[in-house]
N, CA, C and O atoms as a Tinker XYZ file with bonds, in Angstrom:
   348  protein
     1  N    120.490000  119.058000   90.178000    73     2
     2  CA   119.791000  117.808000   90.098000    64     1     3
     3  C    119.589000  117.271000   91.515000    63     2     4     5
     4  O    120.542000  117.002000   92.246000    81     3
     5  N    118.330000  117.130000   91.869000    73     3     6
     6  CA   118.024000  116.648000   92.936000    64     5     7
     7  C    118.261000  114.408000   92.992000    63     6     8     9
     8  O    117.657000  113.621000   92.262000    81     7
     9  N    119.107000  114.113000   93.886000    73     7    10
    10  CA   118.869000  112.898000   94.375000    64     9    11
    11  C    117.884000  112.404000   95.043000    63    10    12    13
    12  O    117.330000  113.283000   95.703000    81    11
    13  N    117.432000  111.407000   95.159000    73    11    14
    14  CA   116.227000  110.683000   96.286000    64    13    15
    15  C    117.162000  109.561000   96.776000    63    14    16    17
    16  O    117.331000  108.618000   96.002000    81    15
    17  N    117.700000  109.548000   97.796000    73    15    18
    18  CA   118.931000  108.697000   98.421000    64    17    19
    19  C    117.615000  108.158000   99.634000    63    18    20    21
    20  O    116.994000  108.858000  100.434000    81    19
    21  N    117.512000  106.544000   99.356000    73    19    22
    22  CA   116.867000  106.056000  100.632000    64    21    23
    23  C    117.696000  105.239000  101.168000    63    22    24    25
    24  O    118.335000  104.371000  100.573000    81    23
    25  N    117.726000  105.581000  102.766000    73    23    26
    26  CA   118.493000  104.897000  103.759000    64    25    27
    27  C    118.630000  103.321000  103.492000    63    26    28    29
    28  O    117.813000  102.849000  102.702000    81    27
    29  N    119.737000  102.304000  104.164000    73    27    30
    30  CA   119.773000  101.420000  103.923000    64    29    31
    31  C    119.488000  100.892000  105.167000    63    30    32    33
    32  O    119.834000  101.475000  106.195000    81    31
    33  N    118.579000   99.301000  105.173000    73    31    34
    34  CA   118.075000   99.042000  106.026000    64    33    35
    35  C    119.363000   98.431000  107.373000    63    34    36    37
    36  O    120.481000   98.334000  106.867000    81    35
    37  N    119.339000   98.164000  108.419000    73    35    38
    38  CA   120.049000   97.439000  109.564000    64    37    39
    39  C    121.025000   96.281000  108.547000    63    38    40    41
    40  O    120.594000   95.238000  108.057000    81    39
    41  N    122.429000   96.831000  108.424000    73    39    42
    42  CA   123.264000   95.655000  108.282000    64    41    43
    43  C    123.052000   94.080000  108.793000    63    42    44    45
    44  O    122.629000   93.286000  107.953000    81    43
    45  N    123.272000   93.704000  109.858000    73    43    46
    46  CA   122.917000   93.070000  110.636000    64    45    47
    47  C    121.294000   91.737000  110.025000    63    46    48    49
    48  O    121.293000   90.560000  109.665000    81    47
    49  N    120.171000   92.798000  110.208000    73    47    50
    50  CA   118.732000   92.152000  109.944000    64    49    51
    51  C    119.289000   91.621000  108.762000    63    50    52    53
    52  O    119.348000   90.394000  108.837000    81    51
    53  N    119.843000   92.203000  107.396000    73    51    54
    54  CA   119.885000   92.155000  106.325000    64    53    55
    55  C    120.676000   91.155000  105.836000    63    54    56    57
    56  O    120.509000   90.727000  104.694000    81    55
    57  N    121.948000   90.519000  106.945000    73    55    58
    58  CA   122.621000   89.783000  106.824000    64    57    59
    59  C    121.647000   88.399000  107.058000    63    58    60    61
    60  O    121.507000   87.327000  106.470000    81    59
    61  N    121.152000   88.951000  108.072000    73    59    62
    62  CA   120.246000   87.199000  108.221000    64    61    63
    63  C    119.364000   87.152000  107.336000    63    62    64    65
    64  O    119.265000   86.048000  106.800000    81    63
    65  N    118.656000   87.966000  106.963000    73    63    66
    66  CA   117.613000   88.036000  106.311000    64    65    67
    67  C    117.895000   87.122000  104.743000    63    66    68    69
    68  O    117.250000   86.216000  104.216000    81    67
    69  N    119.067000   87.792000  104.361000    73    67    70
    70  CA   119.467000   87.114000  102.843000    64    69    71
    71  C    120.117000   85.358000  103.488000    63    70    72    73
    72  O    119.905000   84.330000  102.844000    81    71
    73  N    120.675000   85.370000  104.453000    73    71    74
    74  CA   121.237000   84.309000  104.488000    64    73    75
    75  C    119.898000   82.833000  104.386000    63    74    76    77
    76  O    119.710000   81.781000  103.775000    81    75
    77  N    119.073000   83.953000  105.757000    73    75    78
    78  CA   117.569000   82.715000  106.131000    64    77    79
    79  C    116.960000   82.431000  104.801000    63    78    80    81
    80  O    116.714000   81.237000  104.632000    81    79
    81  N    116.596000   83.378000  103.622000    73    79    82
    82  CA   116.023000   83.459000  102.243000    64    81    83
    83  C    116.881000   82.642000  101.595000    63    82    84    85
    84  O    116.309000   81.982000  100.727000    81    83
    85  N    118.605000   82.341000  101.738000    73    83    86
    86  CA   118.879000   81.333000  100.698000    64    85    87
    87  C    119.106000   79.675000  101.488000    63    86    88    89
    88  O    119.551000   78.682000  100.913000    81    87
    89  N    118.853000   79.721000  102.298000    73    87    90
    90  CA   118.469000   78.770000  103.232000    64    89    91
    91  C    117.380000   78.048000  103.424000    63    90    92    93
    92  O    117.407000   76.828000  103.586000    81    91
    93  N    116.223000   78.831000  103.419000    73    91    94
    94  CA   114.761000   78.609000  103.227000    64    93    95
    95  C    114.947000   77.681000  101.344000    63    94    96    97
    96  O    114.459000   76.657000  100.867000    81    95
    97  N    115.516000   78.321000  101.030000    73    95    98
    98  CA   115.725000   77.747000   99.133000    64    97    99
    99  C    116.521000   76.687000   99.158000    63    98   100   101
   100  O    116.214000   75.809000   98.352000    81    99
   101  N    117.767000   76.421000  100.061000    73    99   102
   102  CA   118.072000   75.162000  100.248000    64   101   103
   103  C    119.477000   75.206000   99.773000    63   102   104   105
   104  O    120.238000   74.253000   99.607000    81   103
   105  N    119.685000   76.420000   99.590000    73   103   106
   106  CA   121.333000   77.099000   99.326000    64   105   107
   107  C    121.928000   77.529000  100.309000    63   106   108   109
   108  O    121.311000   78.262000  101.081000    81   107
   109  N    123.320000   77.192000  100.564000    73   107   110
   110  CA   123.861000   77.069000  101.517000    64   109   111
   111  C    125.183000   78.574000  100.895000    63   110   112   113
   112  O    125.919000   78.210000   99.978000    81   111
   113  N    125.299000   79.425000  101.182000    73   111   114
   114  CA   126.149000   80.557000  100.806000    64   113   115
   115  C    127.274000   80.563000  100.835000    63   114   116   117
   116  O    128.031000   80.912000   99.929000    81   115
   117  N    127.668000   79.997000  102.373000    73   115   118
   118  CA   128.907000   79.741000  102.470000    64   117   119
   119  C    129.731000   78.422000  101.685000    63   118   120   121
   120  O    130.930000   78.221000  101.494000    81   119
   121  N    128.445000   77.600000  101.315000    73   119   122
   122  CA   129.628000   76.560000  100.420000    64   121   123
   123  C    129.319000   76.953000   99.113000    63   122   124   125
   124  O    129.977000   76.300000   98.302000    81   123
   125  N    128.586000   77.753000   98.611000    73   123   126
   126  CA   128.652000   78.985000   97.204000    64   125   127
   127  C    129.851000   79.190000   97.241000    63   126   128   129
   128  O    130.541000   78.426000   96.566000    81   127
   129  N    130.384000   80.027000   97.844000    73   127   130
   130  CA   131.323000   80.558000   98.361000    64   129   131
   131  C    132.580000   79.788000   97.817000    63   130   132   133
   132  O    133.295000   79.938000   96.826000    81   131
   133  N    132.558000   78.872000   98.901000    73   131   134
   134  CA   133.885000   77.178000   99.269000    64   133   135
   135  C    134.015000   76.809000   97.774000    63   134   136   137
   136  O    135.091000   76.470000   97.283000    81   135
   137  N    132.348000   76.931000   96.765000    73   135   138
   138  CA   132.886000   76.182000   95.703000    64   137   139
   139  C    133.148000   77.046000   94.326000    63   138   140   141
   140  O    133.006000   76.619000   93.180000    81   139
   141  N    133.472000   78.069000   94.630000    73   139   142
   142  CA   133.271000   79.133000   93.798000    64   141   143
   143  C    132.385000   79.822000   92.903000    63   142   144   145
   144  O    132.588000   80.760000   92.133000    81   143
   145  N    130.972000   78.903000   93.271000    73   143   146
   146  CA   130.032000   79.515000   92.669000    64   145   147
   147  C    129.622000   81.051000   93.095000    63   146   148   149
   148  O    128.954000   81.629000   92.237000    81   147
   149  N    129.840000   81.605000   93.974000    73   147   150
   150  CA   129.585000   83.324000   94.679000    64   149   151
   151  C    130.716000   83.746000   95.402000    63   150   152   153
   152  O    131.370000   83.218000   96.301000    81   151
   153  N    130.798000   84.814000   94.808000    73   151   154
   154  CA   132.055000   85.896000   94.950000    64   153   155
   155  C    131.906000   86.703000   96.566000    63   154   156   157
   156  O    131.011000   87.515000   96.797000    81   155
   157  N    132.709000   86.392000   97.342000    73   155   158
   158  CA   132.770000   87.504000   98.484000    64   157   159
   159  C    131.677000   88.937000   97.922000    63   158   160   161
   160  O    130.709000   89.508000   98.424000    81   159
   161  N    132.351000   89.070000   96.813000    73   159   162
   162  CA   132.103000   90.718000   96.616000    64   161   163
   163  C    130.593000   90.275000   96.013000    63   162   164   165
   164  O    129.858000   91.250000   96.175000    81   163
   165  N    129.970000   89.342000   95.478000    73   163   166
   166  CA   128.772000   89.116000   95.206000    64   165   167
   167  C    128.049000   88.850000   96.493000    63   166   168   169
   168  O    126.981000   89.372000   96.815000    81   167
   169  N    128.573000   88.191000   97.026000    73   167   170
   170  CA   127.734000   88.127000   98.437000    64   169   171
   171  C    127.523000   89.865000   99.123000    63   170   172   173
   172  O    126.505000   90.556000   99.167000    81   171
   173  N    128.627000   90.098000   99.492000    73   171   174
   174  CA   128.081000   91.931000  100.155000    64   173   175
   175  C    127.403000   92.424000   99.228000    63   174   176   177
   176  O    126.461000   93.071000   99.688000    81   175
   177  N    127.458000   92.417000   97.751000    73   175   178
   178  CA   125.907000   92.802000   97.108000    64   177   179
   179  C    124.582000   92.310000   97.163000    63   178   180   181
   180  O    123.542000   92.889000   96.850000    81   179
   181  N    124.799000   90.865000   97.717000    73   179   182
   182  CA   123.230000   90.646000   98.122000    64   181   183
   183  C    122.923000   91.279000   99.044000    63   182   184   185
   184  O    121.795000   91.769000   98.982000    81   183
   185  N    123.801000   91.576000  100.364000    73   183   186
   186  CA   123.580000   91.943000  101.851000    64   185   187
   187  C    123.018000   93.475000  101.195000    63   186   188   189
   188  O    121.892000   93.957000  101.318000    81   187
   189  N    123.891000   93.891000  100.662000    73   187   190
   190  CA   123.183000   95.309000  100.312000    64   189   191
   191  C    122.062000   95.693000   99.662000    63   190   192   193
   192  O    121.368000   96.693000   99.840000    81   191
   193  N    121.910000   94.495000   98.622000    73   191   194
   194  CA   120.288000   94.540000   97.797000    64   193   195
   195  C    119.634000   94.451000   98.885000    63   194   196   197
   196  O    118.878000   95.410000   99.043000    81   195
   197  N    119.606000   93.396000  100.018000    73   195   198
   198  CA   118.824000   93.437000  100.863000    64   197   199
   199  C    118.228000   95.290000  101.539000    63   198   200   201
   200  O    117.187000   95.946000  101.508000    81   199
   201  N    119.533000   95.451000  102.039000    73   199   202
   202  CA   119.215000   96.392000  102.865000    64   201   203
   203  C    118.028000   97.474000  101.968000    63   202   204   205
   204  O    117.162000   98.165000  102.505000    81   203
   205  N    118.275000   97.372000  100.652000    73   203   206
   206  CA   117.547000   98.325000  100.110000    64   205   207
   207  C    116.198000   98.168000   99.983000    63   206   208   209
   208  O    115.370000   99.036000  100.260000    81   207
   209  N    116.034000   97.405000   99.692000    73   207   210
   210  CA   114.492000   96.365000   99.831000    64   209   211
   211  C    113.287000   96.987000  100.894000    63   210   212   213
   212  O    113.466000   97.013000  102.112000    81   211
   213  N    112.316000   97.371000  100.381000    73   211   214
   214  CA   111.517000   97.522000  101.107000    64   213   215
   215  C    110.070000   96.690000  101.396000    63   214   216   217
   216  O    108.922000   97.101000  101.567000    81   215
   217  N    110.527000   95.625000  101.376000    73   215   218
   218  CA   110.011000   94.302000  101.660000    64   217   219
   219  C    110.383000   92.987000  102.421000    63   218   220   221
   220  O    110.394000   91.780000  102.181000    81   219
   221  N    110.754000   94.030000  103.715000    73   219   222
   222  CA   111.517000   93.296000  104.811000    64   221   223
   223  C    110.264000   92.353000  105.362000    63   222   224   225
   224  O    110.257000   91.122000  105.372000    81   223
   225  N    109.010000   93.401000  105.902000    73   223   226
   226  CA   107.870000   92.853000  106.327000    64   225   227
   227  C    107.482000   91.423000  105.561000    63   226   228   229
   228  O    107.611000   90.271000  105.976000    81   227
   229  N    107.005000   91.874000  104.397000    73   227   230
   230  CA   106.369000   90.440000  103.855000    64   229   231
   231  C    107.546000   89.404000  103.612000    63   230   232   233
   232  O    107.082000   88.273000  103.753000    81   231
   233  N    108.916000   89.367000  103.295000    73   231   234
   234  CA   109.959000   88.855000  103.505000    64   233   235
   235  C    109.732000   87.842000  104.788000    63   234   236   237
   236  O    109.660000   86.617000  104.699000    81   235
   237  N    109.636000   88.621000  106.003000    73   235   238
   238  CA   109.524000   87.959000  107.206000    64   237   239
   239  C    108.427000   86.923000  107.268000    63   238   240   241
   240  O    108.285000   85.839000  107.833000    81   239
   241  N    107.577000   87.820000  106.319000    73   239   242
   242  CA   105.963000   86.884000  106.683000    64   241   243
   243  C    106.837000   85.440000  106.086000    63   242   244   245
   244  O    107.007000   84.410000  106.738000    81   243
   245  N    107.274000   85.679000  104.803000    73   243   246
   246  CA   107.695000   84.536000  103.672000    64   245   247
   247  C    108.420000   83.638000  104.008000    63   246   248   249
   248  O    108.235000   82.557000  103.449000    81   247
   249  N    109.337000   83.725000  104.875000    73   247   250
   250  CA   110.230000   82.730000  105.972000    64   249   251
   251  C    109.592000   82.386000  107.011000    63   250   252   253
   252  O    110.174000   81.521000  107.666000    81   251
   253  N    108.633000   82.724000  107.410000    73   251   254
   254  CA   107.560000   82.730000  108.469000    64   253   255
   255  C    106.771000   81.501000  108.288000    63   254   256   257
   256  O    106.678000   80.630000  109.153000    81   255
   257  N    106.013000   81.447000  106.736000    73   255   258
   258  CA   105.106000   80.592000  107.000000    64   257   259
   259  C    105.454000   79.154000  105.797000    63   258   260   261
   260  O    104.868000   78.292000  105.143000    81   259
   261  N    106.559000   79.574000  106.045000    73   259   262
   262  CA   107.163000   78.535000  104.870000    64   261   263
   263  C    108.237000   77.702000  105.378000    63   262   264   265
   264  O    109.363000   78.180000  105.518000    81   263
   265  N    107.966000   76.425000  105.680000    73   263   266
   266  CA   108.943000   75.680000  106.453000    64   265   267
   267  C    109.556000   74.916000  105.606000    63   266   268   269
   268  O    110.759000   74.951000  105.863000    81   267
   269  N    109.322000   74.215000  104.689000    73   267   270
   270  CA   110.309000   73.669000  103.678000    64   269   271
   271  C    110.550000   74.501000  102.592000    63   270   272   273
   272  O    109.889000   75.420000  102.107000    81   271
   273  N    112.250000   73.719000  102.130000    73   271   274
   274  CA   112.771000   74.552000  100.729000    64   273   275
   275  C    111.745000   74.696000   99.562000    63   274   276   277
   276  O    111.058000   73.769000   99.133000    81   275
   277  N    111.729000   76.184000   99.033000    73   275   278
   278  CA   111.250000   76.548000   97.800000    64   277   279
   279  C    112.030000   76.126000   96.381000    63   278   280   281
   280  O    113.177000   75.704000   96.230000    81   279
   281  N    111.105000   76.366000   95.512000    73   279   282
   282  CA   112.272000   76.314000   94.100000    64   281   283
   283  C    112.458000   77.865000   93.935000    63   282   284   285
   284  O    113.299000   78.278000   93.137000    81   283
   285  N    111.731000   78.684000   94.632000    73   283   286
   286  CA   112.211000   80.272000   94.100000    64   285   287
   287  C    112.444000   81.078000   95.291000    63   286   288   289
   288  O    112.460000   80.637000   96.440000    81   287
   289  N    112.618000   82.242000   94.954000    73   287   290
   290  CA   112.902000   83.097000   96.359000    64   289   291
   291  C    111.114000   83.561000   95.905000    63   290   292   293
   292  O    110.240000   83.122000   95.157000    81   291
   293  N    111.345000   85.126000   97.249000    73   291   294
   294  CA   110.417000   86.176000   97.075000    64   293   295
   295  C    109.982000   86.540000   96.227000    63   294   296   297
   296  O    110.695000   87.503000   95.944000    81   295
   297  N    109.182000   86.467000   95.464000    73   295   298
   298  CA   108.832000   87.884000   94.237000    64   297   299
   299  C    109.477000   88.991000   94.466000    63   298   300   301
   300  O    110.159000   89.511000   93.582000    81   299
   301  N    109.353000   89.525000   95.716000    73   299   302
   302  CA   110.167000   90.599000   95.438000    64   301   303
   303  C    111.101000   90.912000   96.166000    63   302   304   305
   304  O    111.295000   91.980000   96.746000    81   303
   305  N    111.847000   89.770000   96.151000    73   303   306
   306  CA   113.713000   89.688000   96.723000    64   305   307
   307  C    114.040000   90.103000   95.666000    63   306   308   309
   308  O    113.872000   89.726000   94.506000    81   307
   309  N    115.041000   91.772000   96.625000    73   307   310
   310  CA   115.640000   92.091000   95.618000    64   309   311
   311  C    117.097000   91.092000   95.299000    63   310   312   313
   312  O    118.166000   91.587000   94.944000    81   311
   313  N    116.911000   89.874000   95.473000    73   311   314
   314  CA   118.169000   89.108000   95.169000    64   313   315
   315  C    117.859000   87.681000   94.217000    63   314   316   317
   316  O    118.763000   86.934000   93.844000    81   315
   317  N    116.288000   87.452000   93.883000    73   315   318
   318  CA   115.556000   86.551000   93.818000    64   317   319
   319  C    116.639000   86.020000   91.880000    63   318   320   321
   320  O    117.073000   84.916000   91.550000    81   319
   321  N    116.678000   86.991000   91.318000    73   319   322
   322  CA   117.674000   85.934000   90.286000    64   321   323
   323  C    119.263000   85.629000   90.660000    63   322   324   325
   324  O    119.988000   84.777000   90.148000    81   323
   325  N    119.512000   86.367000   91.473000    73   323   326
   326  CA   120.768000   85.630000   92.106000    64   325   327
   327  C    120.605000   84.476000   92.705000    63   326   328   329
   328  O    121.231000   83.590000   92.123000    81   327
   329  N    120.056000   84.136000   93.576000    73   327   330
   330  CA   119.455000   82.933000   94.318000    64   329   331
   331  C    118.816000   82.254000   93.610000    63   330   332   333
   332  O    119.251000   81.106000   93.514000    81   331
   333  N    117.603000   82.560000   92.839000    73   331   334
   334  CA   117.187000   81.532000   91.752000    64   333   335
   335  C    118.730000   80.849000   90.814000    63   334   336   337
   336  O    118.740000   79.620000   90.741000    81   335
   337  N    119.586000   81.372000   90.343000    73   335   338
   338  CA   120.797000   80.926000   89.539000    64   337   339
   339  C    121.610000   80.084000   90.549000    63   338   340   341
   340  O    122.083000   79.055000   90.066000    81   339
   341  N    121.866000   80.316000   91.850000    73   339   342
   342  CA   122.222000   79.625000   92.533000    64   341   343
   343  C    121.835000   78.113000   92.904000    63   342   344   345
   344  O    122.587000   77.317000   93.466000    81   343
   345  N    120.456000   77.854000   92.464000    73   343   346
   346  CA   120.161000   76.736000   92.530000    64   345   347
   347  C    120.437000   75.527000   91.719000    63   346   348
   348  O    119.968000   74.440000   92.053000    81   347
């Protein structure tokens, strides 16, 4: 059985990337976190949905041209019902 294993994107980008996306929404992660609404171990699964995502580009555009909080994420954040529930 053949796998199709695609690389995961820059730790790092991916960390900001999810953080700026629940930020841009007006969710703050780390007091998710403080108030027990998101799990450590739920958080490194967003970082990692991120990385998988191949919609870093329009992502960027989406934080780009959007200066106040949304009521939703990306269409196609791969984290967009986590963050949508977060709200």
């Amino acid at each position: 059985m053949k796998l199709d294993v695609l690389p995961l994107g820059d730790p790092v980008t991916h960390f900001w990337l999810t953080r700026s996306v629940a930020r841009a929404m007006g969710i703050n992660l780390s007091e998710a976190m403080a108030d027990g609404k998101l799990s450590v171990k739920d958080y490194c699964d967003m970082v990692t949905n991120c990385r998988q995502c191949a919609f870093v580009e329009g992502c960027q555009n989406w934080l780009a041209t959007k200066a106040v909080p949304r009521g939703e994420a990306f269409a196609q954040c791969h984290n967009k019902a986590k963050l949508d529930g977060l709200q």
